[in-house]
C-alpha atoms as one frame of an Amber mdcrd trajectory, in Angstrom:
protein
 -17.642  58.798  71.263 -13.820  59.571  70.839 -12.195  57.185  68.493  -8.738
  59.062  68.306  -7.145  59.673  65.312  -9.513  57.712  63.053 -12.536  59.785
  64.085 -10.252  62.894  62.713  -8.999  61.799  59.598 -12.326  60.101  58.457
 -14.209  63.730  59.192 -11.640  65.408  57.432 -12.349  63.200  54.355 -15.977
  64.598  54.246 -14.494  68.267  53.263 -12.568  69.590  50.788  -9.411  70.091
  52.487  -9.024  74.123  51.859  -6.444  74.486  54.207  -3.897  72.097  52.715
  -4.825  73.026  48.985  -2.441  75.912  48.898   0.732  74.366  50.386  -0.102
  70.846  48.634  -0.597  72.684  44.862   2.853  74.340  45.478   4.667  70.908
  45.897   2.907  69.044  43.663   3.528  71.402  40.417   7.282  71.241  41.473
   7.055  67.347  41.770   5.066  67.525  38.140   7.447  68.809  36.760   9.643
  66.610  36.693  11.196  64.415  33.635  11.369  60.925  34.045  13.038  58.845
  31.362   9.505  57.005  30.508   6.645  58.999  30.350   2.945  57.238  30.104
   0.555  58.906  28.084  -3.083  57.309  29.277  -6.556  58.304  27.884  -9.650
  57.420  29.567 -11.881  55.295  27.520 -14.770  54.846  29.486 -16.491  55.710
  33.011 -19.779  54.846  34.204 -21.474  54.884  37.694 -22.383  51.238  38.185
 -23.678  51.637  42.194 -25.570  54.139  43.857 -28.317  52.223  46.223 -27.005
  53.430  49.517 -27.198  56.668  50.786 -23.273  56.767  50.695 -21.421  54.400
  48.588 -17.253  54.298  48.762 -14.235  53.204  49.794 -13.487  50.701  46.682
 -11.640  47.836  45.902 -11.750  45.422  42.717 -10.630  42.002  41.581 -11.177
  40.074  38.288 -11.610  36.204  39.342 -12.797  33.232  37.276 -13.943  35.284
  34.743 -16.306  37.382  36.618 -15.517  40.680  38.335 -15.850  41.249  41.949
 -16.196  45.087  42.997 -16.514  45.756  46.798 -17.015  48.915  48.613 -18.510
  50.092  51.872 -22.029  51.691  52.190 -23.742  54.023  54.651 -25.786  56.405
  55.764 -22.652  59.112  55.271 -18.939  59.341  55.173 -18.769  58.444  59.011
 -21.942  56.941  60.315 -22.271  54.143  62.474 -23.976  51.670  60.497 -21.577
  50.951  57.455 -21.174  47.514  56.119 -19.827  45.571  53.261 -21.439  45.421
  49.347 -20.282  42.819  46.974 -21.130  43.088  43.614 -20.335  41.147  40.787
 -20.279  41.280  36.805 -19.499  39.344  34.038 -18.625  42.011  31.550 -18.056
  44.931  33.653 -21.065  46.646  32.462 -24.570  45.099  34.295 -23.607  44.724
  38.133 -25.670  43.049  40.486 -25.091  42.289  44.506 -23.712  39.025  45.635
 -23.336  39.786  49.648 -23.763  42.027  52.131 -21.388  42.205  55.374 -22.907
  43.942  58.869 -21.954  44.063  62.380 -23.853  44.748  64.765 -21.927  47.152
  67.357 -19.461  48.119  64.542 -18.660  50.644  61.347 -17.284  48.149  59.198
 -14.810  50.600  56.638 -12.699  50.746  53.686 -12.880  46.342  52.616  -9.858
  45.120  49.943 -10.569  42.170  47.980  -7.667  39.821  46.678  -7.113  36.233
  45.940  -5.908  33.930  48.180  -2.812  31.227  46.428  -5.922  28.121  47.121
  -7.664  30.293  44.642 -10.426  31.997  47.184 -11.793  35.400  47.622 -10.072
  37.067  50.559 -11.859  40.379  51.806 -10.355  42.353  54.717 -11.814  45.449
  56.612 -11.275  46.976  59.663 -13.983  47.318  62.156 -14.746  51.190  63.995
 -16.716  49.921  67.228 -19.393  51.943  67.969 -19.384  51.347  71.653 -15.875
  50.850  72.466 -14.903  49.162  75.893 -10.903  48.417  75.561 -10.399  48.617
  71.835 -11.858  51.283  69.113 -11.064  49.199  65.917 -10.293  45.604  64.576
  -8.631  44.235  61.527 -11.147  41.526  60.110 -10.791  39.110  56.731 -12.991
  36.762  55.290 -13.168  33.698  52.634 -15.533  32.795  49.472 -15.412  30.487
  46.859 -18.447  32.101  45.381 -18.410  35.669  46.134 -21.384  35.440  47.744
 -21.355  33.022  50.862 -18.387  34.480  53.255 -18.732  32.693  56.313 -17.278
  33.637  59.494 -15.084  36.614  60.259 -11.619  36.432  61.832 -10.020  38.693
  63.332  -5.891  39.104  62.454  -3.452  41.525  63.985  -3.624  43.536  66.630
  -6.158  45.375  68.122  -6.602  49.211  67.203  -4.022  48.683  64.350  -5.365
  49.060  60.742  -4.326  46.378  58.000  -5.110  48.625  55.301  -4.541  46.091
  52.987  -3.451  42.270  52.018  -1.098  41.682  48.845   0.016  38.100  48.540
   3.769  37.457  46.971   5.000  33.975  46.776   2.541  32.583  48.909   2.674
  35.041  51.742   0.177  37.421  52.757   1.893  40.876  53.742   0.378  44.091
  55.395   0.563  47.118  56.975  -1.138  48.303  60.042  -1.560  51.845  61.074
  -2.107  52.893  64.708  -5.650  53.970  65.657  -4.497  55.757  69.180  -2.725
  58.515  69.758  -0.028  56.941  71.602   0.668  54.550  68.720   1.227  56.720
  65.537   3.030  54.443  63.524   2.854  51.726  61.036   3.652  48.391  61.383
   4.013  45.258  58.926   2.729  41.937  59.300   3.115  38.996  56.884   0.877
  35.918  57.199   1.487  31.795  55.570  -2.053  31.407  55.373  -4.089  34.849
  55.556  -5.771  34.251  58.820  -3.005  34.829  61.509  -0.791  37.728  60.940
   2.628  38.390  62.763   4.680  41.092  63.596   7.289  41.507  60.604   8.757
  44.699  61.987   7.298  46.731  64.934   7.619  50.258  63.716   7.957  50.689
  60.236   7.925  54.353  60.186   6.595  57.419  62.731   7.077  60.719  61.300
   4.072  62.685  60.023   0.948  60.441  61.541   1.690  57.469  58.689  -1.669
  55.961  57.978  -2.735  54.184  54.646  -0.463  52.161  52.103   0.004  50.091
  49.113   2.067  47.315  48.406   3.620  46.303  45.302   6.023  43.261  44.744
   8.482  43.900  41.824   9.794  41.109  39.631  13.150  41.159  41.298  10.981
  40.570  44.671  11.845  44.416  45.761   8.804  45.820  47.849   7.426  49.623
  47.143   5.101  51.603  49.760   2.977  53.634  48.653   2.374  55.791  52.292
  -0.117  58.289  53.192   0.786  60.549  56.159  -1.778  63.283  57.637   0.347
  64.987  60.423   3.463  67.274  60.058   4.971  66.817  57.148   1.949  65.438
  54.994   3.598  64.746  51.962   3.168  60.958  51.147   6.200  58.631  50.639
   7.796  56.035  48.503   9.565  53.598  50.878  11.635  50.447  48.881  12.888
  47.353  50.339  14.626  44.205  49.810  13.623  40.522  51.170  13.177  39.978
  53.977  12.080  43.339  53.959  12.773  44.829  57.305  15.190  48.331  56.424
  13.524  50.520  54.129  14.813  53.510  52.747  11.819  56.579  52.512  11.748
  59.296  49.437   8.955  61.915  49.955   6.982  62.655  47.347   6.688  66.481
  47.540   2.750  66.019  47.431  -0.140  65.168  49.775  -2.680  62.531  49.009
  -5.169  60.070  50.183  -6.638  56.761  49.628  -2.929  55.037  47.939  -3.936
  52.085  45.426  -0.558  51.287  43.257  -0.050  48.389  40.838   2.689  47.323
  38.148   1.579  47.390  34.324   2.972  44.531  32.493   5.879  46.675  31.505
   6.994  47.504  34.588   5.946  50.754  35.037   3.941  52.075  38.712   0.950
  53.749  38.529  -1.418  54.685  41.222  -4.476  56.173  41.675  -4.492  58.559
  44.682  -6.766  61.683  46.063  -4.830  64.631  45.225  -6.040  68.155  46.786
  -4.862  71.053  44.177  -6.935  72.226  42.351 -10.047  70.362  44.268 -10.126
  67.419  46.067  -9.998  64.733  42.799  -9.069  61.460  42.137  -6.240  60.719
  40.048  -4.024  58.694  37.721  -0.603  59.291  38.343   3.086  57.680  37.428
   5.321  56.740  40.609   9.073  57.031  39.575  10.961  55.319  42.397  14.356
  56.064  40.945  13.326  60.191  40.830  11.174  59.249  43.958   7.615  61.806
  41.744   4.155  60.882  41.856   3.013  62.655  38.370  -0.292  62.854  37.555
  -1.183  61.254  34.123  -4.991  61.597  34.196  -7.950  63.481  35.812 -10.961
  60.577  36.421 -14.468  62.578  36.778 -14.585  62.932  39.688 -14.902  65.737
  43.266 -15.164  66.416  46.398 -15.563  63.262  48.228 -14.082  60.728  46.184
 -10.912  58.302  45.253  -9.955  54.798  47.170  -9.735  53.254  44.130  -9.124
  49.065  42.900  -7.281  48.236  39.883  -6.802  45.409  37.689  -5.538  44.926
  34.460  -7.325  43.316  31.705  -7.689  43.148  27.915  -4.469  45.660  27.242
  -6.369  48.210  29.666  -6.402  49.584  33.468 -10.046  49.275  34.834 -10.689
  51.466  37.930 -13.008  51.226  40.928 -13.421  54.226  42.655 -16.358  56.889
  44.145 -17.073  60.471  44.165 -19.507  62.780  45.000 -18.857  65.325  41.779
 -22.711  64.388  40.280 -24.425  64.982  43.734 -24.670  61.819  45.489 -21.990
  59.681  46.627 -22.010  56.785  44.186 -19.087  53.745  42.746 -18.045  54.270
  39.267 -15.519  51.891  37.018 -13.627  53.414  33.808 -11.196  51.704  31.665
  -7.801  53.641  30.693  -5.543  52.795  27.632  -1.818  53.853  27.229   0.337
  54.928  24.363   1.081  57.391  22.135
Protein backbone atom coordinates (compact mmCIF):
# COMPACT_ATOMS: atom_id res chain seq x y z
CA UNK A 1 0.00 0.00 0.00
CA UNK A 2 1.61 3.47 -0.86
CA UNK A 3 0.27 6.17 1.33
CA UNK A 4 2.79 8.96 0.14
CA UNK A 5 4.45 11.00 2.38
CA UNK A 6 2.69 9.83 5.55
CA UNK A 7 3.78 6.21 5.07
CA UNK A 8 7.53 7.86 5.10
CA UNK A 9 7.54 10.05 7.87
CA UNK A 10 5.56 7.65 10.22
CA UNK A 11 8.42 4.76 9.39
CA UNK A 12 10.97 7.14 9.98
CA UNK A 13 9.52 7.78 13.49
CA UNK A 14 10.14 4.05 14.38
CA UNK A 15 14.16 4.70 14.17
CA UNK A 16 16.43 6.74 15.68
CA UNK A 17 17.11 9.16 13.08
CA UNK A 18 21.16 8.62 12.79
CA UNK A 19 21.43 10.38 9.77
CA UNK A 20 20.06 13.74 10.89
CA UNK A 21 21.70 13.51 14.48
CA UNK A 22 24.93 15.00 13.32
CA UNK A 23 23.73 18.03 11.30
CA UNK A 24 20.68 18.59 13.86
CA UNK A 25 23.27 18.53 17.19
CA UNK A 26 25.38 21.18 15.30
CA UNK A 27 22.39 23.68 15.03
CA UNK A 28 20.84 23.05 17.99
CA UNK A 29 24.02 23.77 20.41
CA UNK A 30 24.35 27.08 18.36
CA UNK A 31 20.55 27.82 18.89
CA UNK A 32 21.24 26.77 22.83
CA UNK A 33 23.28 28.98 23.19
CA UNK A 34 21.66 31.63 23.04
CA UNK A 35 20.68 34.38 25.88
CA UNK A 36 17.30 35.36 26.10
CA UNK A 37 16.35 38.10 28.53
CA UNK A 38 14.12 35.48 30.71
CA UNK A 39 15.47 32.32 31.31
CA UNK A 40 13.12 29.38 32.94
CA UNK A 41 14.73 27.18 35.21
CA UNK A 42 12.18 23.91 35.45
CA UNK A 43 12.78 20.73 37.57
CA UNK A 44 10.89 17.67 37.06
CA UNK A 45 8.95 16.62 40.03
CA UNK A 46 7.45 13.57 39.11
CA UNK A 47 7.02 10.90 36.14
CA UNK A 48 5.24 7.77 36.13
CA UNK A 49 4.05 5.36 33.34
CA UNK A 50 0.29 5.34 33.84
CA UNK A 51 -0.61 3.08 30.38
CA UNK A 52 0.96 0.26 28.89
CA UNK A 53 -2.01 -2.36 27.83
CA UNK A 54 -1.44 -2.23 24.13
CA UNK A 55 1.26 -3.56 22.38
CA UNK A 56 2.17 0.11 21.31
CA UNK A 57 0.84 2.96 23.20
CA UNK A 58 1.54 6.85 21.85
CA UNK A 59 0.85 9.72 20.22
CA UNK A 60 -0.58 11.81 23.39
CA UNK A 61 -2.72 14.47 24.14
CA UNK A 62 -4.22 15.75 27.61
CA UNK A 63 -6.94 17.97 29.01
CA UNK A 64 -8.04 18.74 32.62
CA UNK A 65 -12.05 19.10 32.49
CA UNK A 66 -14.58 19.25 35.34
CA UNK A 67 -12.23 18.24 37.66
CA UNK A 68 -11.19 15.04 36.18
CA UNK A 69 -8.35 14.51 33.72
CA UNK A 70 -8.80 13.19 30.32
CA UNK A 71 -5.50 11.61 28.70
CA UNK A 72 -5.90 10.25 25.10
CA UNK A 73 -3.47 8.52 22.94
CA UNK A 74 -3.49 6.04 20.10
CA UNK A 75 -2.76 2.26 20.51
CA UNK A 76 -1.53 -0.54 18.26
CA UNK A 77 0.03 -3.34 17.35
CA UNK A 78 3.35 -1.00 16.39
CA UNK A 79 4.34 2.44 15.37
CA UNK A 80 2.55 1.93 11.89
CA UNK A 81 0.16 -0.96 11.87
CA UNK A 82 -3.10 -1.04 10.47
CA UNK A 83 -5.29 -1.52 13.29
CA UNK A 84 -4.71 1.63 15.58
CA UNK A 85 -7.54 3.23 17.37
CA UNK A 86 -8.38 5.67 20.04
CA UNK A 87 -7.85 5.12 24.20
CA UNK A 88 -9.48 7.45 26.59
CA UNK A 89 -8.54 7.38 29.93
CA UNK A 90 -9.50 9.30 32.72
CA UNK A 91 -8.35 10.25 36.42
CA UNK A 92 -9.32 12.14 39.16
CA UNK A 93 -5.99 12.85 40.73
CA UNK A 94 -3.65 12.12 38.04
CA UNK A 95 -2.33 9.13 39.70
CA UNK A 96 -4.97 5.83 39.29
CA UNK A 97 -6.10 5.92 35.48
CA UNK A 98 -8.70 3.88 34.19
CA UNK A 99 -10.32 3.67 30.40
CA UNK A 100 -13.42 5.55 29.56
CA UNK A 101 -13.64 4.76 25.54
CA UNK A 102 -12.24 3.18 22.91
CA UNK A 103 -12.42 4.60 19.14
CA UNK A 104 -11.97 1.89 15.98
CA UNK A 105 -12.55 1.93 12.38
CA UNK A 106 -12.89 -0.59 10.57
CA UNK A 107 -10.89 -0.03 7.12
CA UNK A 108 -8.76 2.68 8.86
CA UNK A 109 -5.40 3.52 11.15
CA UNK A 110 -6.94 5.97 13.24
CA UNK A 111 -3.47 8.25 14.46
CA UNK A 112 -2.16 10.88 16.59
CA UNK A 113 -6.09 12.12 18.48
CA UNK A 114 -5.96 15.90 20.35
CA UNK A 115 -8.39 16.47 22.95
CA UNK A 116 -9.70 20.11 23.78
CA UNK A 117 -12.80 21.74 25.00
CA UNK A 118 -15.30 22.95 22.98
CA UNK A 119 -16.79 26.97 24.24
CA UNK A 120 -20.53 24.71 25.08
CA UNK A 121 -18.20 23.09 27.50
CA UNK A 122 -17.79 19.46 25.59
CA UNK A 123 -14.95 17.19 24.93
CA UNK A 124 -13.78 17.67 21.36
CA UNK A 125 -11.32 14.83 20.08
CA UNK A 126 -9.89 15.03 16.54
CA UNK A 127 -7.73 12.41 14.59
CA UNK A 128 -6.96 11.79 11.28
CA UNK A 129 -7.81 8.58 9.67
CA UNK A 130 -4.77 6.42 7.43
CA UNK A 131 -7.19 4.15 5.21
CA UNK A 132 -6.00 0.94 4.90
CA UNK A 133 -7.50 0.23 1.56
CA UNK A 134 -7.47 3.46 -0.13
CA UNK A 135 -9.74 4.00 -3.30
CA UNK A 136 -9.56 8.02 -4.01
CA UNK A 137 -8.32 9.31 -0.70
CA UNK A 138 -5.40 7.89 1.77
CA UNK A 139 -6.40 9.93 4.93
CA UNK A 140 -9.30 11.92 6.65
CA UNK A 141 -9.49 14.55 9.29
CA UNK A 142 -12.20 13.24 11.87
CA UNK A 143 -13.56 15.00 15.39
CA UNK A 144 -15.85 13.90 17.83
CA UNK A 145 -18.11 15.16 20.95
CA UNK A 146 -18.64 13.93 24.77
CA UNK A 147 -20.14 15.27 27.63
CA UNK A 148 -18.85 12.35 29.59
CA UNK A 149 -15.65 11.27 28.19
CA UNK A 150 -16.88 8.17 27.59
CA UNK A 151 -19.95 8.10 25.11
CA UNK A 152 -18.58 9.93 21.73
CA UNK A 153 -21.12 9.35 19.30
CA UNK A 154 -20.74 9.72 15.72
CA UNK A 155 -17.68 10.81 13.80
CA UNK A 156 -17.55 13.73 11.36
CA UNK A 157 -15.47 14.28 9.06
CA UNK A 158 -14.03 18.24 8.61
CA UNK A 159 -11.64 19.53 6.00
CA UNK A 160 -10.44 18.21 3.19
CA UNK A 161 -9.59 15.01 2.17
CA UNK A 162 -5.82 13.80 2.43
CA UNK A 163 -5.07 17.03 4.46
CA UNK A 164 -4.07 16.52 8.16
CA UNK A 165 -5.70 18.85 10.95
CA UNK A 166 -3.05 18.16 13.28
CA UNK A 167 -4.74 19.90 15.77
CA UNK A 168 -7.89 22.15 17.09
CA UNK A 169 -7.17 25.26 19.49
CA UNK A 170 -10.26 27.31 20.14
CA UNK A 171 -9.71 31.36 20.64
CA UNK A 172 -12.71 33.47 21.13
CA UNK A 173 -15.06 31.03 20.11
CA UNK A 174 -13.43 29.85 16.94
CA UNK A 175 -11.94 26.65 16.26
CA UNK A 176 -8.57 27.11 14.19
CA UNK A 177 -6.26 24.46 12.46
CA UNK A 178 -3.76 23.47 10.35
CA UNK A 179 -3.76 20.84 7.74
CA UNK A 180 -0.75 19.27 6.22
CA UNK A 181 -0.79 17.63 2.77
CA UNK A 182 -0.73 13.81 2.70
CA UNK A 183 0.30 13.59 -1.28
CA UNK A 184 3.12 14.39 -2.86
CA UNK A 185 1.70 16.89 -5.07
CA UNK A 186 0.31 18.85 -2.11
CA UNK A 187 3.29 19.55 0.30
CA UNK A 188 2.01 22.31 2.10
CA UNK A 189 0.03 23.45 5.00
CA UNK A 190 -3.05 24.99 5.08
CA UNK A 191 -5.32 26.72 7.87
CA UNK A 192 -8.81 26.31 8.53
CA UNK A 193 -10.90 28.01 11.24
CA UNK A 194 -14.35 26.65 12.18
CA UNK A 195 -17.71 28.68 14.32
CA UNK A 196 -18.74 25.52 15.60
CA UNK A 197 -15.94 22.67 15.36
CA UNK A 198 -17.67 20.48 12.90
CA UNK A 199 -17.25 22.29 9.47
CA UNK A 200 -13.92 23.73 8.81
CA UNK A 201 -13.07 26.33 5.98
CA UNK A 202 -10.31 27.34 4.09
CA UNK A 203 -8.63 30.38 6.06
CA UNK A 204 -5.67 30.59 3.74
CA UNK A 205 -4.79 27.99 1.01
CA UNK A 206 -1.08 27.66 1.39
CA UNK A 207 0.28 28.68 4.47
CA UNK A 208 3.76 27.70 3.83
CA UNK A 209 5.74 25.05 1.25
CA UNK A 210 9.32 24.97 1.82
CA UNK A 211 10.90 21.95 3.52
CA UNK A 212 7.77 19.26 3.42
CA UNK A 213 5.83 21.40 6.45
CA UNK A 214 3.91 18.82 8.37
CA UNK A 215 2.86 19.08 12.15
CA UNK A 216 2.05 22.33 14.26
CA UNK A 217 0.94 24.02 17.32
CA UNK A 218 -1.09 26.84 17.92
CA UNK A 219 -0.95 29.29 20.57
CA UNK A 220 -3.20 32.47 20.98
CA UNK A 221 -1.36 35.29 22.88
CA UNK A 222 -3.18 37.77 25.09
CA UNK A 223 -2.88 40.51 22.54
CA UNK A 224 -4.73 37.83 20.12
CA UNK A 225 -1.19 37.38 18.12
CA UNK A 226 -1.01 33.67 16.77
CA UNK A 227 2.49 31.55 17.11
CA UNK A 228 3.23 28.24 14.95
CA UNK A 229 5.01 25.98 16.22
CA UNK A 230 6.00 23.99 12.57
CA UNK A 231 7.64 20.79 11.97
CA UNK A 232 9.20 20.34 8.50
CA UNK A 233 10.90 16.88 7.33
CA UNK A 234 12.23 17.76 3.78
CA UNK A 235 15.11 20.16 2.79
CA UNK A 236 15.72 22.38 5.17
CA UNK A 237 14.36 20.42 8.32
CA UNK A 238 14.80 22.86 10.82
CA UNK A 239 11.34 23.65 12.43
CA UNK A 240 9.88 27.21 12.47
CA UNK A 241 8.29 29.89 14.51
CA UNK A 242 5.74 31.63 12.23
CA UNK A 243 3.68 34.86 14.10
CA UNK A 244 0.63 36.50 12.96
CA UNK A 245 -1.86 39.08 13.55
CA UNK A 246 -5.89 38.79 13.27
CA UNK A 247 -7.21 37.85 10.87
CA UNK A 248 -4.25 35.95 10.56
CA UNK A 249 -3.55 35.42 6.94
CA UNK A 250 0.48 36.97 6.40
CA UNK A 251 2.79 35.37 8.62
CA UNK A 252 6.23 36.12 8.97
CA UNK A 253 8.59 32.57 9.48
CA UNK A 254 11.93 32.52 11.87
CA UNK A 255 13.72 29.09 11.69
CA UNK A 256 14.68 27.67 14.57
CA UNK A 257 18.19 26.34 13.74
CA UNK A 258 16.99 22.80 15.08
CA UNK A 259 15.01 19.77 13.88
CA UNK A 260 12.19 18.27 15.83
CA UNK A 261 9.07 16.31 15.92
CA UNK A 262 5.78 15.93 17.49
CA UNK A 263 5.33 20.25 18.33
CA UNK A 264 2.97 20.68 21.54
CA UNK A 265 3.45 24.56 22.75
CA UNK A 266 1.42 26.36 25.42
CA UNK A 267 1.65 29.84 27.36
CA UNK A 268 2.46 29.69 31.25
CA UNK A 269 0.50 32.17 33.11
CA UNK A 270 3.36 34.56 32.79
CA UNK A 271 3.59 34.66 29.41
CA UNK A 272 6.34 32.72 28.68
CA UNK A 273 6.25 29.63 25.56
CA UNK A 274 7.28 26.44 26.28
CA UNK A 275 7.00 23.34 24.26
CA UNK A 276 7.68 19.98 24.44
CA UNK A 277 9.17 18.63 21.17
CA UNK A 278 11.32 15.36 19.94
CA UNK A 279 14.71 16.60 19.60
CA UNK A 280 17.40 14.17 17.82
CA UNK A 281 21.05 15.13 19.38
CA UNK A 282 22.20 13.31 21.47
CA UNK A 283 19.32 10.44 20.92
CA UNK A 284 16.07 10.71 19.82
CA UNK A 285 14.38 12.30 23.36
CA UNK A 286 11.64 14.19 24.33
CA UNK A 287 12.04 17.52 25.61
CA UNK A 288 11.16 20.68 27.54
CA UNK A 289 12.26 23.57 25.85
CA UNK A 290 11.71 27.67 25.95
CA UNK A 291 10.46 29.25 22.49
CA UNK A 292 11.75 32.93 22.32
CA UNK A 293 9.80 34.48 19.45
CA UNK A 294 11.56 37.81 19.69
CA UNK A 295 15.28 35.79 19.31
CA UNK A 296 13.16 33.28 17.18
CA UNK A 297 15.43 29.80 19.80
CA UNK A 298 13.83 26.78 20.88
CA UNK A 299 16.16 26.07 24.14
CA UNK A 300 15.89 23.12 25.82
CA UNK A 301 15.07 23.51 29.60
CA UNK A 302 14.61 19.84 30.57
CA UNK A 303 15.38 16.20 29.56
CA UNK A 304 11.88 14.00 30.41
CA UNK A 305 12.97 10.11 30.71
CA UNK A 306 12.54 9.22 27.95
CA UNK A 307 14.23 7.34 24.15
CA UNK A 308 14.02 6.18 21.16
CA UNK A 309 10.49 6.20 20.16
CA UNK A 310 8.91 8.74 22.13
CA UNK A 311 7.49 12.56 22.54
CA UNK A 312 3.88 13.92 21.13
CA UNK A 313 3.24 15.25 24.22
CA UNK A 314 -0.29 17.21 25.99
CA UNK A 315 0.06 19.86 28.44
CA UNK A 316 -1.96 21.57 30.90
CA UNK A 317 -1.34 23.64 33.65
CA UNK A 318 -2.52 23.04 37.06
CA UNK A 319 -1.79 23.64 40.76
CA UNK A 320 1.40 26.15 39.98
CA UNK A 321 2.82 23.13 37.77
CA UNK A 322 3.14 21.85 33.95
CA UNK A 323 1.77 18.19 33.78
CA UNK A 324 2.93 16.29 30.65
CA UNK A 325 1.47 13.47 28.55
CA UNK A 326 3.79 11.89 26.48
CA UNK A 327 5.34 8.09 25.43
CA UNK A 328 8.58 6.48 24.94
CA UNK A 329 10.06 3.40 24.42
CA UNK A 330 13.42 4.10 26.77
CA UNK A 331 12.14 1.09 29.47
CA UNK A 332 11.48 -1.48 26.61
CA UNK A 333 7.99 -1.29 25.64
CA UNK A 334 6.22 1.51 24.20
CA UNK A 335 4.09 2.82 27.05
CA UNK A 336 2.17 6.70 28.13
CA UNK A 337 3.76 8.35 30.99
CA UNK A 338 2.59 11.87 32.82
CA UNK A 339 5.23 14.00 35.00
CA UNK A 340 4.64 17.23 36.63
CA UNK A 341 7.41 20.12 36.19
CA UNK A 342 7.84 23.18 38.57
CA UNK A 343 9.69 26.48 37.66
CA UNK A 344 11.87 28.90 39.52
CA UNK A 345 14.91 29.47 40.93
Amino acid sequence: MNRGRWGVRTARCCVVYLAALCASSAVSAAADETDTDSKLIAEIVDVRRIWDAAPHNAFTDLVRHNDRWYCVFREGKAHVSPDGAIRVITSGDGQKWESAALIRSDNSDLRDPKITVTPEGLLMLSAAEAVNKPVDHTHQSLVWFSRDGRDWGQRIEIGDADYWLWRVVWHKGTAYSIGYGCRDDNQHIRLYASRDGRKFDTLVENLYDEGSPNETSLVFDRDDTCFCLLRRDGQPNSALLGTSAPPYEKWQWKDLQVRIGGPRMMQLPDGQLVAVVRRYDGGAHAALCQVDPEAGTLREIAKLPSGGDTSYAGMVWHDERLWISYYSSHEGKTSIYLAQVRFGP
